[in-house]
C-alpha positions in Angstrom: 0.0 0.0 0.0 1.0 3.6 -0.3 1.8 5.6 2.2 0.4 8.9 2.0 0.4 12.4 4.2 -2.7 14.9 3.9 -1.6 18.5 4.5 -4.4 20.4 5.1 -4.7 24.3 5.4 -6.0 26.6 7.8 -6.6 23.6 10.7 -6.7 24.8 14.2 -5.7 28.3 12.8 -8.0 31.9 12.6 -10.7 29.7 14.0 -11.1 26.4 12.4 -10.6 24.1 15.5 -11.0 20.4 14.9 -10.0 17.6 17.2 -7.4 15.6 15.5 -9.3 12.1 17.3 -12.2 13.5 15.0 -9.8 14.4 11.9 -9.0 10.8 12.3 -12.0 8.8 12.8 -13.2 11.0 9.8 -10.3 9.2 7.7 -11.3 5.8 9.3 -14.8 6.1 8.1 -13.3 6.4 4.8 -11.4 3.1 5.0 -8.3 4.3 5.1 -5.5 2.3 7.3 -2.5 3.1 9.4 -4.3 6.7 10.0 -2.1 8.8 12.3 -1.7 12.4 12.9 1.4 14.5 13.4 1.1 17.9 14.8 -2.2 19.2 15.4 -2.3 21.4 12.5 -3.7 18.8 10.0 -1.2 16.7 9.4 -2.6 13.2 8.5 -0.8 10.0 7.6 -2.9 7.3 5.9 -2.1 4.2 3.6 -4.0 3.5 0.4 -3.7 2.2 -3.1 -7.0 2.6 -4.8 -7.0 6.5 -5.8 -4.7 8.9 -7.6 -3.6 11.3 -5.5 -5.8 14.7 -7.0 -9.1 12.1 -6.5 -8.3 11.9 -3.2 -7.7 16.0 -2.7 -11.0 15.9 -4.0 -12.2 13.6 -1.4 -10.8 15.5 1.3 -11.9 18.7 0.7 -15.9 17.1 0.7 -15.3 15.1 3.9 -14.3 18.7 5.7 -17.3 20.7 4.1 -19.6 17.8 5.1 -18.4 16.7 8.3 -16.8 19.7 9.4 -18.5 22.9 8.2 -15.0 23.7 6.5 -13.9 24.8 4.0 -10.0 23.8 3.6 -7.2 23.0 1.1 -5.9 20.0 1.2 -2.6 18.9 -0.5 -1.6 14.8 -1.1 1.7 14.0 -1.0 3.8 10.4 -0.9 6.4 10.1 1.6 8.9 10.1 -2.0 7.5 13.6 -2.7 7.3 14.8 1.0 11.1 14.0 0.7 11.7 15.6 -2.3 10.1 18.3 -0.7 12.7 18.9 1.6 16.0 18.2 -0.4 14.8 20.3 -3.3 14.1 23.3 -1.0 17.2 25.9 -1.9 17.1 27.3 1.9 16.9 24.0 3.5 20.3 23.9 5.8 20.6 27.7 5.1 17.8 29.3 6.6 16.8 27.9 10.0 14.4 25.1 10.2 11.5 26.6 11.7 11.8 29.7 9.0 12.2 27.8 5.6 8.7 26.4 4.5 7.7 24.0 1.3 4.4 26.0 0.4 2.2 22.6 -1.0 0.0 23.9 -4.3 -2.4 22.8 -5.4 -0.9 23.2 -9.7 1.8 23.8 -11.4 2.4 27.4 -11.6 3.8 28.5 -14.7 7.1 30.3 -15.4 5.3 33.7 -15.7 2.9 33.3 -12.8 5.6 32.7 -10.6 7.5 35.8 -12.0 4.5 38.0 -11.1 4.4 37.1 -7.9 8.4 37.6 -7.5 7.6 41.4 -8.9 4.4 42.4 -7.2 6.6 41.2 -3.9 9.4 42.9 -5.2 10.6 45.7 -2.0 7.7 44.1 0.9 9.7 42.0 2.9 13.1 40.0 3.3 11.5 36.9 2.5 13.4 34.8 -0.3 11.4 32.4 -2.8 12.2 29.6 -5.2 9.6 27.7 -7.1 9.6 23.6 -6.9 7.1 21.2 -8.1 3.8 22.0 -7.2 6.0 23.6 -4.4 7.3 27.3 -3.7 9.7 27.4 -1.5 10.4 30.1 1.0 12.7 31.4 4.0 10.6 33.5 6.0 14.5 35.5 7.0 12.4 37.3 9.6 9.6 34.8 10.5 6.1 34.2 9.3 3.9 35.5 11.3 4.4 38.9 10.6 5.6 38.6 7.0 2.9 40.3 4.2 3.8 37.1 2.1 0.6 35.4 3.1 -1.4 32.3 1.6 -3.9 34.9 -0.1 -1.0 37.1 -1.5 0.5 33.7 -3.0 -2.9 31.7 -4.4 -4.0 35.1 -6.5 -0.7 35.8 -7.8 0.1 31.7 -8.6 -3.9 31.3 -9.4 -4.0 28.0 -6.8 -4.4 27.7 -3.4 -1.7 26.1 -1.3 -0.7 25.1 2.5 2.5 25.7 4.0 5.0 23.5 6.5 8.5 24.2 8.0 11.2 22.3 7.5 11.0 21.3 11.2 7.3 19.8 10.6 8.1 18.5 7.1 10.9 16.1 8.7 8.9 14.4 11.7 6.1 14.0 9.0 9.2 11.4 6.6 9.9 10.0 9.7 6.4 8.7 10.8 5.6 8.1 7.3 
């Protein structure tokens, strides 16, 4: 079976509190297997072979609106891509750990999309960016909470939405997985 991890945004953030038992039992009344939760942020391991991975997005995103009341992004990586993740990340051993964030999305931003958003943040903020594969990768320099390079600034420049993780998070996620 493959061994998946379910990042989901805005979870126990600006108001959207869930349980992780509940995130969980959610997953287990999907049939899922080996479901397990890391962080309480929604972070959710799971095994599976019967889906590719953008069905299961899809899946994911209905559970939360249907169970939940919420509306929230979801990105589904393998433990391969969670890795590649975090050795394709330029500022990975540069910046510090809890700084330098893969930024999941949910598409492929094209070469000019991702220029945009280099020029409209052009002067805002020390923050340095890199894009990946369905990844942008960022050092935060300062930190995150206070940065103006926000989910909302990124999704309308890139045109999808997306759901961030330190390197710090991105590593005890590969080793539970």
């Amino acid at each position: 079976m493959t061994r998946y991890v379910a990042l989901f945004g805005s979870i126990n953030v600006g108001g959207n509190r869930l349980k992780m038992a509940d995130l969980r039992y959610a997953f287990e009344r999907e049939e899922f297997e080996d479901v397990e939760t890391v962080v309480a942020s929604g972070n959710v391991l799971f095994s599976f072979d019967q889906r590719p991975t953008d069905g299961l997005e899809d899946l994911f995103a209905h559970m939360m609106r249907d169970r939940f009341d919420m509306k929230s992004f979801v990105a589904v990586r393998t433990k391969e891509e969670v890795q590649a993740a975090i050795e394709s990340n330029p500022f990975n051993g540069v910046g510090e750990d809890n700084l330098v964030h893969t930024h999941f999305l949910g598409c492929q931003p094209n070469e000019a999309q991702f220029e945009a958003l280099m020029a409209d943040y052009d002067g805002r903020g020390p923050e340095q960016l890199a894009a990946g594969e369905r990844a942008l990768f960022i050092d935060f320099v300062s930190g995150a909470g206070g940065s103006r390079l926000t989910s909302a600034f990124i999704e309308r420049r890139l045109g999808c939405p997306g759901t961030a993780r330190n390197m710090r998070s991105l590593r005890r996620i590969l080793e539970k997985m």
